[in-house]
Backbone as a ProteinNet text record, in pm:
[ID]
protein_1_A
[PRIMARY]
XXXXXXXXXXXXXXXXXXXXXXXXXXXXXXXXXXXXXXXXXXXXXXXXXXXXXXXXXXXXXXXXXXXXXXXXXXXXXXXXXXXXXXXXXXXXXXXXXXXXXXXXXXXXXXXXXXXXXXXXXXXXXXXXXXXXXXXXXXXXXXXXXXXXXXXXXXXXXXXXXXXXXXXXXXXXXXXX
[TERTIARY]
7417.8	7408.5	7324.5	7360.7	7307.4	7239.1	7075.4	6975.8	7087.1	7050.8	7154.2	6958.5	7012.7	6884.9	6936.3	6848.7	6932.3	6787.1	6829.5	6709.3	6591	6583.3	6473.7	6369.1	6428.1	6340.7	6264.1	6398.1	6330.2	6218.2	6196	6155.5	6011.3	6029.9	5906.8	5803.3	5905.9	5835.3	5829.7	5836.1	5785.4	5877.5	5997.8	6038.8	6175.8	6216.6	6344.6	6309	6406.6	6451.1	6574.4	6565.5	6674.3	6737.4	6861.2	6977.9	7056.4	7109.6	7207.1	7337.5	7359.8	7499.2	7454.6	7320.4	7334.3	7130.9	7094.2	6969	6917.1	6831.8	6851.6	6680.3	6702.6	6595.1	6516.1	6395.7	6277.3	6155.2	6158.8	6091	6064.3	6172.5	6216.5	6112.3	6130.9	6061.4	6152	6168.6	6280.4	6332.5	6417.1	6487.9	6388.2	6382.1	6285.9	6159.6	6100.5	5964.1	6031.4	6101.2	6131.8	6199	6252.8	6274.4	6160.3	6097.2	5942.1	5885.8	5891.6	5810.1	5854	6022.6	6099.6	6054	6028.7	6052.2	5869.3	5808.5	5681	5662.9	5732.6	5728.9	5832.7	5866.6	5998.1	5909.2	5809.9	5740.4	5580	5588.3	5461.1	5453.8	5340.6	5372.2	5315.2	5248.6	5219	5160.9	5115.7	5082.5	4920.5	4881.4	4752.9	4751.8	4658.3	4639.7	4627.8	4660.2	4672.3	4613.6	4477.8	4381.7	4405.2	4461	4521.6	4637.3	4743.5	4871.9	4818.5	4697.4	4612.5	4707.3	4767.4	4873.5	4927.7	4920.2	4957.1	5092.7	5077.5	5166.2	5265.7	5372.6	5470.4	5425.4	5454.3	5449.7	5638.7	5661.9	5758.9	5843.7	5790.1	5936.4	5954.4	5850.2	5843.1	5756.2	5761	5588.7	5632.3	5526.3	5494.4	5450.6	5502	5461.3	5377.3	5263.7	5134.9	5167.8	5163.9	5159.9	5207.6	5342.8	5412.6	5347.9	5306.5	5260.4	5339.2	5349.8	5457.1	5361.8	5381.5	5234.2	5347.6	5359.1	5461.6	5394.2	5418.9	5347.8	5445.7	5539.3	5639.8	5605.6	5485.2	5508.9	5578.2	5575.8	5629.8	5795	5802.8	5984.8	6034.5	5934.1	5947.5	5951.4	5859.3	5831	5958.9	5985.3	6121	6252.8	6202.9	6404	6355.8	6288.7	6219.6	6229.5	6177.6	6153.4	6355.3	6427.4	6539.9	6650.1	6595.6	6698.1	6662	6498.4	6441.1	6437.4	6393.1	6333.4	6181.7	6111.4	5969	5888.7	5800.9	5690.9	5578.7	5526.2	5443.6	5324.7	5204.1	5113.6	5090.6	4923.3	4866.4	4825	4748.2	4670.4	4594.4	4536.6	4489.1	4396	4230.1	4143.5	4104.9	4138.1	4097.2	4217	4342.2	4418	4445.6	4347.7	4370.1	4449.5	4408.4	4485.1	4616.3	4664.3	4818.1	4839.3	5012.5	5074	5159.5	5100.7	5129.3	5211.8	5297.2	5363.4	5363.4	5397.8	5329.5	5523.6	5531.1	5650.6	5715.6	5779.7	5856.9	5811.7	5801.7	5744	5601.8	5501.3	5374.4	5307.4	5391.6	5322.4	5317.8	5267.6	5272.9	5385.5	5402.9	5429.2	5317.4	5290.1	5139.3	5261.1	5259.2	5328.6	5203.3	5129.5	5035.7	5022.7	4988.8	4965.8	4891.3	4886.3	4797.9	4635.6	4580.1	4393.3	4374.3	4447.5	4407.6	4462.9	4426.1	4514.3	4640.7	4529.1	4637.4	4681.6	4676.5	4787.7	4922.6	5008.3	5151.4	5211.9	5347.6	5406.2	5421.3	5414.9	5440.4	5487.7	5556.9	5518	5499.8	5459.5	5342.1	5314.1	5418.2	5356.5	5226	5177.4	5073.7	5076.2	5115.9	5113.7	5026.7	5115.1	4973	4935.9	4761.1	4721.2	4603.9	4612.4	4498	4367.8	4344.4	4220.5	4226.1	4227.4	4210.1	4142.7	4071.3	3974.4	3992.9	4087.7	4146.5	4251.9	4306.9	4462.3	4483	4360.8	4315	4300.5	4156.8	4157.4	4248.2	4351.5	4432	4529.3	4556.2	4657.7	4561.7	4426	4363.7	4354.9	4358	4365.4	4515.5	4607.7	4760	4777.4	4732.2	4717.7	4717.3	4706	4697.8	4596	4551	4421.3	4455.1	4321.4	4225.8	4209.4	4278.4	4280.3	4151.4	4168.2	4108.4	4069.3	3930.7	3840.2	3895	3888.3	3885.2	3774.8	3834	3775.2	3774.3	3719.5	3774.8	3759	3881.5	3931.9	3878.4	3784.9	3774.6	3826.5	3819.5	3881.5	4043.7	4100.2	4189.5	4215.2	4142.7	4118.6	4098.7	4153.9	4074.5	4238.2	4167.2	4327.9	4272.7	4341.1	4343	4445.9	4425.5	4519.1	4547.9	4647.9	4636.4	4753.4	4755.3	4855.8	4903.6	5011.6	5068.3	5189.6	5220.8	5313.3	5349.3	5239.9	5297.8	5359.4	5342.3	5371.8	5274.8	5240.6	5133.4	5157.2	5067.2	5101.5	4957.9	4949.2	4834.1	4847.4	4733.2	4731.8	4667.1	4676.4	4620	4534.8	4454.8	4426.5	4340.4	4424.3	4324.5	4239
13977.7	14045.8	13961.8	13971.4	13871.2	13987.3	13911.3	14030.3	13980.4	14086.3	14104.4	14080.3	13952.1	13951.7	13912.7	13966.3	13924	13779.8	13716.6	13600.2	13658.8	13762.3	13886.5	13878.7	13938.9	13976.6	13823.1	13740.6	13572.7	13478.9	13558.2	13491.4	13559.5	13720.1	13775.5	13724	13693.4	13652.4	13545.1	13453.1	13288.1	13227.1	13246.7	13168.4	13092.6	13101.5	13048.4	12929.2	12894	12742.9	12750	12757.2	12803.2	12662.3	12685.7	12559.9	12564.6	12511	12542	12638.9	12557	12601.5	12717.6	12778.4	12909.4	12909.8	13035.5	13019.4	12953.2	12878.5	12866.6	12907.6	13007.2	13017.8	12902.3	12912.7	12843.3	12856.5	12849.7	12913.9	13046.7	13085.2	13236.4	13254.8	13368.4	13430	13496.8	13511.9	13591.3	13703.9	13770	13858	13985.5	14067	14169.4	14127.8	14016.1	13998.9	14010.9	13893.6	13868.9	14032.6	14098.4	14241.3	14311.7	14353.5	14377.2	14356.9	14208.9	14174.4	14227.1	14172.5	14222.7	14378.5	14494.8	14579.8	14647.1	14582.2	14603.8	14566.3	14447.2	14403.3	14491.1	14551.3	14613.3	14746.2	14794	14947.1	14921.8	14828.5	14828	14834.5	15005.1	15019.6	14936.4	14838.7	14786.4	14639.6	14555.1	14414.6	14440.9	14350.1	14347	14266	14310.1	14220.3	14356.3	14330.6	14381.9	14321.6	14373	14277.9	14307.7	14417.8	14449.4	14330.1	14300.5	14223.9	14067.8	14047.6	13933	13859.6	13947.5	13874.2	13957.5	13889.7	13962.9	14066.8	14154.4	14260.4	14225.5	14228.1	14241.5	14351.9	14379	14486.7	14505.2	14640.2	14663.7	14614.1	14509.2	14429.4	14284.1	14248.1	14155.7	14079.5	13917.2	13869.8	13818.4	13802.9	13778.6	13630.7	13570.9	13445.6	13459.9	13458.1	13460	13355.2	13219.7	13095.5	13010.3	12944.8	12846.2	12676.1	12614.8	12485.7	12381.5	12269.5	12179.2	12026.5	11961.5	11833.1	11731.8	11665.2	11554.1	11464.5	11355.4	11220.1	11265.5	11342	11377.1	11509.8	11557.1	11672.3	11699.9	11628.9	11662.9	11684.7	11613.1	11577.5	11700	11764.3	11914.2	12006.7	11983.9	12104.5	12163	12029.3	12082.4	12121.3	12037.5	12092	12220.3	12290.3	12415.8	12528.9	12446.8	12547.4	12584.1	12428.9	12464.6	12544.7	12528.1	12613.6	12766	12759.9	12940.7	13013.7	12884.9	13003.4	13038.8	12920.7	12956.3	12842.2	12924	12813.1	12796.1	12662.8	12612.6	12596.9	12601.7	12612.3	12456.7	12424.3	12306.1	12312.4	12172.1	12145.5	12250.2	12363.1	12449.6	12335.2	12399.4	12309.8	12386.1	12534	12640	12602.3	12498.1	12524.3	12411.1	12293.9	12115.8	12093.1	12110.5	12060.5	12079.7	12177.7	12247.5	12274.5	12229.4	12298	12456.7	12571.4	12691.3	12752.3	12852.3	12939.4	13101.8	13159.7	13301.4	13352.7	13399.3	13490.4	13588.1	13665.3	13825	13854.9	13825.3	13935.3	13912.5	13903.6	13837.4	13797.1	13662.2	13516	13417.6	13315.6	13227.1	13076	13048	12871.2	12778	12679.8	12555.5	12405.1	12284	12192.7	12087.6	11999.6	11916.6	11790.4	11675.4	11538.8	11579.2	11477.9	11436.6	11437.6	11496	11503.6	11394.5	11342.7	11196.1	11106.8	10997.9	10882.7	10922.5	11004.9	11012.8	11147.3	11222.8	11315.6	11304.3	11346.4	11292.6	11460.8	11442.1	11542.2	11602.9	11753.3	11872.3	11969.7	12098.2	12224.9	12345.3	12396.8	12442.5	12572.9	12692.7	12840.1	12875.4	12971.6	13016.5	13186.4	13266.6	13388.8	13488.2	13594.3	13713.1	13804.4	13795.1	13868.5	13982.9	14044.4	14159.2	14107.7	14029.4	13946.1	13809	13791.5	13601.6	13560.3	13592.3	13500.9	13562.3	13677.9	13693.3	13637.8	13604.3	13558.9	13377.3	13345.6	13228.4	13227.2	13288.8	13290.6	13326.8	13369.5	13406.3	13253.3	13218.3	13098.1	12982.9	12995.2	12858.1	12900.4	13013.1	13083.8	13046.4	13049.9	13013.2	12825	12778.6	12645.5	12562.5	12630.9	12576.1	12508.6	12406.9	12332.4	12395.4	12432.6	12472.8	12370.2	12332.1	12201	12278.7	12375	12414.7	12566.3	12573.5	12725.4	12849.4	12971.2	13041.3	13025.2	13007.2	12969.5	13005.2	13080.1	13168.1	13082.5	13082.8	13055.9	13189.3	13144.4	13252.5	13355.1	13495.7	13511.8	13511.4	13462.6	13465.3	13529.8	13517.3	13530.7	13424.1	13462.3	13342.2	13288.4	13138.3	13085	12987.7	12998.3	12875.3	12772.4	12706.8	12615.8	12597.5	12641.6	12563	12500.1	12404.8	12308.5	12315.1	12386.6	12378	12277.4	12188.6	12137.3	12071.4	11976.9	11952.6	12034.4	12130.7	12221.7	12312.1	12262.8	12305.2	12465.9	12559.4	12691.8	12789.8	12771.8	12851.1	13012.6	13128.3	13165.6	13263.4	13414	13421.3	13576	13551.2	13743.3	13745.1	13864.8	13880.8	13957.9
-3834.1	-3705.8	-3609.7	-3481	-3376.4	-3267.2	-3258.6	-3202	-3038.8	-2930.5	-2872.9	-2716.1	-2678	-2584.7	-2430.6	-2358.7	-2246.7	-2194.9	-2055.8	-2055.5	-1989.3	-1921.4	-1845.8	-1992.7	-2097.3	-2215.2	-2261.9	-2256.4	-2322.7	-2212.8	-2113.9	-2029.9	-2002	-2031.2	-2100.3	-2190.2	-2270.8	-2421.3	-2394.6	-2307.6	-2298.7	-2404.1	-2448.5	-2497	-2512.8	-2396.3	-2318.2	-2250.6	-2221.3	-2193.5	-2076.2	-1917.2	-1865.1	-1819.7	-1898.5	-1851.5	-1791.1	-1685.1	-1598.2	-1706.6	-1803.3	-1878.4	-1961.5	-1963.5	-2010.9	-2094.2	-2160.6	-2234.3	-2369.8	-2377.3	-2522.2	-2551	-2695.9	-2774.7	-2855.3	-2787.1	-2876.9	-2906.5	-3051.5	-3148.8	-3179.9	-3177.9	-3184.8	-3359.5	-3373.6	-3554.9	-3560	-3708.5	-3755.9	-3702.3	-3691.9	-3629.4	-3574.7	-3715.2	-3686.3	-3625	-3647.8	-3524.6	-3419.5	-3345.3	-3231.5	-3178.5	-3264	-3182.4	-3150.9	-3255.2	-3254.2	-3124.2	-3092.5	-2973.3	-2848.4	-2854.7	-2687.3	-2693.5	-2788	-2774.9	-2708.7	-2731.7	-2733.1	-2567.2	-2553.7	-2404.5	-2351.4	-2369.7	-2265.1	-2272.7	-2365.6	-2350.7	-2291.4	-2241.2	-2173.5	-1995.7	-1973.7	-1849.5	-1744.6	-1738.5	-1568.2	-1626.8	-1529.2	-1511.4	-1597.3	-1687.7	-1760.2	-1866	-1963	-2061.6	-2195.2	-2228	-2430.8	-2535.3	-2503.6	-2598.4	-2773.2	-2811.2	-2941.6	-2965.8	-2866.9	-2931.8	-2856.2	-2760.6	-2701.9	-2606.3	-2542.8	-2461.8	-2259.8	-2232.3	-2092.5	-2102.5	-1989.4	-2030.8	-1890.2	-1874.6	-1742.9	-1672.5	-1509	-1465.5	-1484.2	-1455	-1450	-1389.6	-1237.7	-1192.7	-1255.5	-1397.9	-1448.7	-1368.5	-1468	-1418.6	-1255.4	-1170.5	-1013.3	-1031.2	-917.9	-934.5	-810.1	-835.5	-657.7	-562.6	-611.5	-566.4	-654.8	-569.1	-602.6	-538.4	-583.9	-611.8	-624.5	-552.1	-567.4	-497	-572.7	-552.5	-523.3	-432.5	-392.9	-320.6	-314.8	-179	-73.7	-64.7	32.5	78	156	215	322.2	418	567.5	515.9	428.5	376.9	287.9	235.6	132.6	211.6	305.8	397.2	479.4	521.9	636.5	542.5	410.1	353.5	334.5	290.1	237.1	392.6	525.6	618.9	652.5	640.8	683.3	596.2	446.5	398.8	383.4	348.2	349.9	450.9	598.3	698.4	698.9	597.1	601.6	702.1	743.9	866.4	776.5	770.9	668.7	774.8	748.1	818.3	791.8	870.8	953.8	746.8	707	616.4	559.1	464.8	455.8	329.4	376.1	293.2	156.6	164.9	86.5	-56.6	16.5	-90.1	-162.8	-133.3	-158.8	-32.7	49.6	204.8	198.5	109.9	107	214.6	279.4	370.5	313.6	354.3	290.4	396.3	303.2	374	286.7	362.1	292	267.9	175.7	89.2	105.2	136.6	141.2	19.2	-124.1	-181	-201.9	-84.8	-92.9	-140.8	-191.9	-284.5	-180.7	-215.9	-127.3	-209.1	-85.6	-135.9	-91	-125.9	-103.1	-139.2	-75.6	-38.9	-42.8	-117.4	-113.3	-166.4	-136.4	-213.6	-328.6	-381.6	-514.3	-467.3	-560.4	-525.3	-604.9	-648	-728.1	-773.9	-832.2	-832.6	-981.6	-1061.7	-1173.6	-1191.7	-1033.7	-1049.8	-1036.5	-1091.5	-1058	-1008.7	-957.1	-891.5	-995.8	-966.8	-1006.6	-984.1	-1036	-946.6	-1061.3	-1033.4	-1080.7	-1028.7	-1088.6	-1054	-1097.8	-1023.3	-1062.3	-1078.1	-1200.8	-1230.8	-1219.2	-1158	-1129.4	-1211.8	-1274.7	-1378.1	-1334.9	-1412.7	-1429.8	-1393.1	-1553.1	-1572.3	-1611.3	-1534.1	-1553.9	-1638	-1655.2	-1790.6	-1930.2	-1973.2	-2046.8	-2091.7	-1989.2	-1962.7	-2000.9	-1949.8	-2004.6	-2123.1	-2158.6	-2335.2	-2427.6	-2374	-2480.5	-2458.1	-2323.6	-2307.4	-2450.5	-2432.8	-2492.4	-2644.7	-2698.9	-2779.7	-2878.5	-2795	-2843.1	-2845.7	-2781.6	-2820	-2694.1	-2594.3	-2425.2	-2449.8	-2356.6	-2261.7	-2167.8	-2141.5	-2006.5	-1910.8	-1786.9	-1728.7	-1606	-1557.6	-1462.7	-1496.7	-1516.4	-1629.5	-1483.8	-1486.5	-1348.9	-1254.3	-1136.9	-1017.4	-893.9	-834.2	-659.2	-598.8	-501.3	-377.1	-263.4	-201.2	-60.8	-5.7	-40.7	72.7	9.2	-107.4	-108.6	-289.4	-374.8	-553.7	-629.5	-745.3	-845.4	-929.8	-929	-1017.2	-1122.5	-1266.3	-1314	-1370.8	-1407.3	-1477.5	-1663.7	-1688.4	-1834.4	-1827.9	-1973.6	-2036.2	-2175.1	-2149.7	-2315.6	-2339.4	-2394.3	-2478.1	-2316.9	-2233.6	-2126.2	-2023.2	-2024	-1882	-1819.8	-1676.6	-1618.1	-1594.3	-1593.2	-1553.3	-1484.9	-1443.5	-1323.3	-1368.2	-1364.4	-1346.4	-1181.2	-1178.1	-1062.3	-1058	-1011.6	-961.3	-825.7	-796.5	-652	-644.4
[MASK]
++++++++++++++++++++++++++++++++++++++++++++++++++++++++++++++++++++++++++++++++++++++++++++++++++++++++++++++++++++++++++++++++++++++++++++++++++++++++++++++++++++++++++++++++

């Protein structure tokens, strides 16, 4: 019998892979876990952390991305394909955000458009997810086998974000 998943649930569970030609599972656990889990994530009511199962919980419209991050030597050149195909106005340099050119979201996240803060940053992009508690959300990321690239940290005026790194993929969290 074939567990019957759709990619909403695999994308819950962090463990999808989205390919143009369709989803693929990785590192799924045997059947009954991996149901176990979708089912646990599909009965949990709002955005938080679940310090019993040590893992962030979805809100019901699934996870929020706060701030989308995209690090290029090409901003002026991101900015405009981005303003001309979305319709978004990117603001002047913002210093609060690494001199990100930002634009604010319809479902009120932002986008940030910025160079490299350093010589051995290379391009990225780089959501940054919206949590309960951040420094839970962390410890549990560093807990599962992440690096902590950036510990939680407030931004002004705006909340707190951090950074981890698992298996090479940058992923920010966020709370306001």
């Amino acid at each position: 019998m074939v567990t019957k998943l759709n990619r909403r649930k695999m994308l819950r569970a962090g463990v999808a892979l989205a390919l143009p030609s369709g989803i693929v599972a990785l590192g799924a656990e045997n059947k009954f876990e991996t149901e176990k889990r979708f089912t646990a994530l599909d009965e949990s009511p709002s955005l938080g952390f679940d310090r019993e199962k040590n893992r962030v919980i979805p809100s019901e419209d699934g996870i929020k991305i706060q701030y989308l991050e995209i690090v290029t030597p090409e901003i002026d050149a991101l900015c405009q394909q981005y303003s001309e195909i979305y319709g978004v106005e990117f603001s002047k340099p913002n210093a609060s955000f690494g001199n990100a050119r930002t634009a604010k979201l319809e479902s009120g996240g932002m986008i940030g458009i910025r160079k490299p803060l350093r010589d051995s940053e290379t391009p990225v992009v780089r959501p940054y997810l919206l949590v309960e508690d951040i420094k839970s959300a962390v410890a549990a990321a560093a807990e599962a086998g992440g690096k902590i690239a950036m510990p939680p940290m407030e931004i002004p005026e705006q909340g707190m974000f951090a950074i981890v790194i698992h298996g090479g993929i940058e992923c920010g969290f966020w709370q306001n």
